[in-house]
N, C-alpha and C positions, 0 to 999 in steps of 0.2 A: 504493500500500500504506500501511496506515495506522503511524504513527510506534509507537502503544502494542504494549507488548507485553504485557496482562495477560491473564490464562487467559481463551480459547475455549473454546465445545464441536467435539468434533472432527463434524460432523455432512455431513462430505464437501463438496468444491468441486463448483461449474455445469461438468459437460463442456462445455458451449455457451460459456461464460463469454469477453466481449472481449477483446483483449490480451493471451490471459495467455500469459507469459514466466519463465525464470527468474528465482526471487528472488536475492535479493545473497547470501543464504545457500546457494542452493543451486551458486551460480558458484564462490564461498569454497571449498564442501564440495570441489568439481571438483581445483579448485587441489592442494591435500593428496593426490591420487593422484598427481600428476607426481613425488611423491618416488620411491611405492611403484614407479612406471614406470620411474622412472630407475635406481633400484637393480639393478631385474630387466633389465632393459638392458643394463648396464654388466656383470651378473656374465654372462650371455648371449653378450657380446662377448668377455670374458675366454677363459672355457671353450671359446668356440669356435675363439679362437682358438691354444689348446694341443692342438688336435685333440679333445678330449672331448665330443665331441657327444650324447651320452647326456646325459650331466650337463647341459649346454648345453640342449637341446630340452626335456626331462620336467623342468628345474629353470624355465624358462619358461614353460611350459604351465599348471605348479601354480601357480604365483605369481602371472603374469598372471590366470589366472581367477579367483581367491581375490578381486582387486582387482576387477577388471570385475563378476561376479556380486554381491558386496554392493553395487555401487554401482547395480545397473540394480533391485535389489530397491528402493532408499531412492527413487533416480528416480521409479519408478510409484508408491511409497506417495505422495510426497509430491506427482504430479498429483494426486491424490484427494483426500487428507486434509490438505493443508498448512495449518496455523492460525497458525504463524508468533507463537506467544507465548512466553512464557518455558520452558515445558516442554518443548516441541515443538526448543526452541532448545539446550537442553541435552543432550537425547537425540541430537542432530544433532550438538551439539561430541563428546558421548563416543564414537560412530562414526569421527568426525576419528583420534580418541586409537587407536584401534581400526586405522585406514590405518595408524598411523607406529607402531604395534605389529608387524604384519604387515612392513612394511617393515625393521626392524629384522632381522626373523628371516628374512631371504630366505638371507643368507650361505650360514644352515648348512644351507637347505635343499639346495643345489646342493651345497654340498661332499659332505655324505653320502649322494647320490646317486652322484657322484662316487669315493667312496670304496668303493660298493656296499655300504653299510651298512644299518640304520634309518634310512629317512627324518627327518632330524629335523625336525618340522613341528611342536613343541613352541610355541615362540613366534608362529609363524604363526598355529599356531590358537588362542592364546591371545589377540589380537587379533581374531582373527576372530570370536570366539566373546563380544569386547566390543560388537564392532560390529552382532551378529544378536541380542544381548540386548537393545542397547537397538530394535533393532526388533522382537523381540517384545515389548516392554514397549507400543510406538506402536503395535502392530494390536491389542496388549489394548484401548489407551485407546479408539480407533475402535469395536472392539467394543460395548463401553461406551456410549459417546455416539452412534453412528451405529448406530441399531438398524436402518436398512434394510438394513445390509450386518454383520449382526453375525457371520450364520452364514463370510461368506463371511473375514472379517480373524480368528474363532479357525482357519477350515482352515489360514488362514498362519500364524499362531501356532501353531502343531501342529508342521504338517509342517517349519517352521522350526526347532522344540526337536528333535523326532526328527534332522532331518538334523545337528544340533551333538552329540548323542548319537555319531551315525555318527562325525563327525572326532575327536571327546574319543578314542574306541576305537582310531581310525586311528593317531593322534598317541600313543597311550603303549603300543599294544603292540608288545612289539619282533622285528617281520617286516622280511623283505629287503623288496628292493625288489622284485619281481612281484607278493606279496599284498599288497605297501602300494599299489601300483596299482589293484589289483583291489578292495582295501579305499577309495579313491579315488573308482573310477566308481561304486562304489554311492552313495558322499555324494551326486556330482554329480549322480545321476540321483532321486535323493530330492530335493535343491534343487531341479531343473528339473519334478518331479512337481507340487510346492506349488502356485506359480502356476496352472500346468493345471488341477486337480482343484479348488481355491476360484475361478477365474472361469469355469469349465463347469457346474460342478455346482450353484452358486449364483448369488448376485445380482451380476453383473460390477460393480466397482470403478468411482465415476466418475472415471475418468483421462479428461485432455485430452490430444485428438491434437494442436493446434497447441503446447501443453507439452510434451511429449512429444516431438516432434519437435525441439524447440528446445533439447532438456537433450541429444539425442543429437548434436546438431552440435555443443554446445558441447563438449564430450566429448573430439570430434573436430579441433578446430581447439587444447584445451590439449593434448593426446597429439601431434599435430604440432610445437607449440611447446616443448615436450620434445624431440621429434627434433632441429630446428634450436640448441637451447639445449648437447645435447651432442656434435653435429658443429662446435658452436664453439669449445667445450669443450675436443676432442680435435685439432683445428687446430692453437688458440693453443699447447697444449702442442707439438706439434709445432715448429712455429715458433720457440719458444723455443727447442728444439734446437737447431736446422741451419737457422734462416732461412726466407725466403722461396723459393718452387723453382715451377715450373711445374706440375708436379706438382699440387702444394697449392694453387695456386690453382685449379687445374681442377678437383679433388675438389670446394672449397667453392662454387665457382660451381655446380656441377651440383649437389651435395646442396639449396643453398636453390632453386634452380629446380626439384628434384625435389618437394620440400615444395608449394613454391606451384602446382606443376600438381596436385598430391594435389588440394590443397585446391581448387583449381579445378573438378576435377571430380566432386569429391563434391556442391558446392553448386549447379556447374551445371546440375544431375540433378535436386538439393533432392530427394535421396534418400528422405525420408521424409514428404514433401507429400500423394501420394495415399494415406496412412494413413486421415484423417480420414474417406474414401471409402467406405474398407474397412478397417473397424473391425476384421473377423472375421478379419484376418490382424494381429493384431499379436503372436500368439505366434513367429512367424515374424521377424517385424522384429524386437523383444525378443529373442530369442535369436540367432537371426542375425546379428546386429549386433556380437554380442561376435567373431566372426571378424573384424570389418572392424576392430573397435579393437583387438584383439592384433595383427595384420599391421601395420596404422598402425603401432604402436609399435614395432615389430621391423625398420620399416624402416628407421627410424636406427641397429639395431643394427649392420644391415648396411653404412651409409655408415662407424660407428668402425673395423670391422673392417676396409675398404679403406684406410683412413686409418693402422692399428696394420700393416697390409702395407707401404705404403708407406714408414713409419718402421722397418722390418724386426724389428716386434716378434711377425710371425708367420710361423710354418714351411709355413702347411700349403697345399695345392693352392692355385690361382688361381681354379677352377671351384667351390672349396668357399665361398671368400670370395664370388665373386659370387654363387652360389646362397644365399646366407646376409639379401642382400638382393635378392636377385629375384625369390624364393618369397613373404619375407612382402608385397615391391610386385606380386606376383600376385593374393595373396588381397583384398590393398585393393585394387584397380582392377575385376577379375570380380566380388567379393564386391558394392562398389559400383554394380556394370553390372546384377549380377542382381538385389538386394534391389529398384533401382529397378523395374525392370520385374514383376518378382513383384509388387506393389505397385499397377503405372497398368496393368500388362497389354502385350503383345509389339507391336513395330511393324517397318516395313523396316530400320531404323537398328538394330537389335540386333546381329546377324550383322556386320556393319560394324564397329561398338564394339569385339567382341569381336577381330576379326581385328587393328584398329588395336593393341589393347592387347598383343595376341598377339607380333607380328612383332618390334616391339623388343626382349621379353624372348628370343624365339627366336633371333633375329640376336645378340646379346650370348652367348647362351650359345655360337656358331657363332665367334662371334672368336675367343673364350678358345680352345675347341679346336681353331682355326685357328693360336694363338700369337701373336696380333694385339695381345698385352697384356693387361690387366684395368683399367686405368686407360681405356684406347678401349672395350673391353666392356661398363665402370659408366657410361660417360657416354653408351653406345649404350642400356644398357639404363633408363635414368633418362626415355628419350621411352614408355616404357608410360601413362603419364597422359597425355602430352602429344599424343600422336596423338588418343588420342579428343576430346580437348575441342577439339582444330579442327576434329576432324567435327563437332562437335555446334553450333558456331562457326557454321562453315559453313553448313551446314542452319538453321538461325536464319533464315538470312536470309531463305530460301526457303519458310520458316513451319513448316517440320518438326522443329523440336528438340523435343525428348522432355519437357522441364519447360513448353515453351508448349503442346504440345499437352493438357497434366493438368491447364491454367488454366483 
């Protein structure tokens, strides 16, 4: 990449193009949502762990997607159109500004859930609504300069000002919470229209799939580095407490082996490889994807909340705490098993994967209401990654694993 950064025209990236990988700007950009993840995390663990589950689940749901959707929006812009000068560099820092906006205002969003009041999503979308300005300001300038795709960057520009229309309305009328819900999915489903309707209706976008694939693992491996950063987090407090205990050591031992088999088997899949193949399903990956990075992320919610059990700062079931991290290590492990395969296409090892993944969560949830513990249950259910990737292991050798055969 070249050192200058003085104005380009924005006239679109080579899909074909050698190399390309994320820039230093766009790993930087990544970085600055670990805040927003970790906020919504933390307040997640909290709530759930005072029994509030409402508050908990729908204070999660909004926050994380607020966070994941503006970023897989700037992702695909920036396979396309990345120019990497000074303009381009600025509208990219005010986005930044725009995460630690949103992340600010998660608190009150959970409380006044919480308190079954007006959603207060005042600050959230006031952030939000920084972060989608300066990308419509970036599919103006594409407009502009890339006239082969001009029709297709104002339908984003459009349907992008319409959907902030939608939230500005969400955010200051003041409705409970089921038509601030229902005022919600209409947003979402107007964000999710945009992309659809500018790359069917018009000149598809040149995004790269080997970019493209490489901004979503990275994604992936900082949202895991978060999980481990505050199961360390919530340790060492602990620790501080009352010392060292067996306990605590068995927690931290399986949380970082939970992480590293994640990570193992999302890569050993290289989940989003046969994209480049099959182009016509990236609506699919692209949105799909965002289940596999909320789960990711809510998986360490679930190792704090074992962790805040064990330090007896929560009351509520055994089966509630495990389920808290079992569901979202469901969604990452299938989420990951299916995307791959929707993707290269079905083989005998499917069926397999999924039963591998299957039986640990089932067996964990069978201890607990056997009385077997939760401490033997999270560490029975933490082998959900790790069974498949010895299958996958396994069959390597025998030349049937699923990423050698998409080679």
């Amino acid at each position: 990449m070249s050192v200058s950064t003085s104005l380009r025209r924005m006239t679109g990236r080579d899909p074909a193009e050698d190399g390309r990988g994320p820039s230093d700007l766009e790993v930087f950009y990544d970085l600055v949502f670990v805040v927003a993840f970790s906020i919504a995390g933390t307040q997640f663990a909290e709530y759930l762990a005072q029994g509030h589950y409402r508050a908990a689940i729908v204070g999660y749901l909004l926050s994380t997607f607020a966070s994941v959707w503006a970023w897989i929006n700037f992702a695909w812009f920036a396979s396309a159109f990345d120019t990497d000068d000074w303009i381009y560099r600025m509208l990219t820092l005010l986005q930044m500004v725009g995460v630690a906006i949103i992340a600010i205002g998660l608190p009150p969003v959970f409380a006044s859930i919480d308190a079954n009041a007006h959603v207060d999503l005042t600050v959230v979308v006031i952030g939000y609504m920084v972060m989608r300005v300066a990308m419509i300001v970036q599919w103006l300038r594409a407009a502009a300069q890339a006239r082969e795709w001009r029709a297709t960057c104002l339908t984003y520009a459009g349907m992008t000002a319409v959907a902030q229309v939608g939230w500005i309305i969400v955010a200051v009328e003041p409705l409970t919470l089921g038509p601030t819900l229902i005022g919600i999915v209409v947003c979402v489903v107007l964000e999710l229209l945009g992309p659809g309707i500018a790359e069917t209706r018009f000149r598809r976008t040149p995004w790269h799939p080997g970019h493209i694939v490489e901004r979503y693992s990275t994604l992936v491996v900082i949202t895991l580095g978060e999980g481990v950063v505050g199961t360390v987090a919530v340790l060492q407090a602990i620790i501080d407490r009352t010392g060292w205990s067996v306990e605590t050591a068995v927690l931290g031992l399986a949380a970082m082996g939970l992480t590293f088999a994640m990570w193992w088997l999302y890569f050993r899949l290289e989940v989003g490889r046969p994209l480049g193949e099959n182009p016509g399903k990236c609506f699919v990956f692209g949105y799909g994807s965002m289940a596999i990075f909320i789960g990711c992320a809510a998986v360490g919610t679930g190792v704090h909340l074992v962790a805040m059990w064990l330090d007896g700062e929560t009351r509520i079931p055994e089966m509630a705490v495990l389920l808290s991290g079992a569901i979202p290590l469901a969604i990452f492990c299938f989420g990951t098993i299916a995307m791959y395969y929707f993707l290269a296409g079905s083989d005998a090892l499917l069926i397999p994967l999924v039963v591998a993944t299957a039986l640990p969560l089932v067996s964990a949830v069978a201890v607990v209401a056997a009385g077997g513990g939760l401490l033997v249950a999270t560490v029975v259910g933490c082998l959900a990654p790790v069974l498949p990737v010895l299958l996958v292991e396994l069959t390597a050798r025998r030349g049937r694993a699923p990423s050698e055969r998409s080679s």
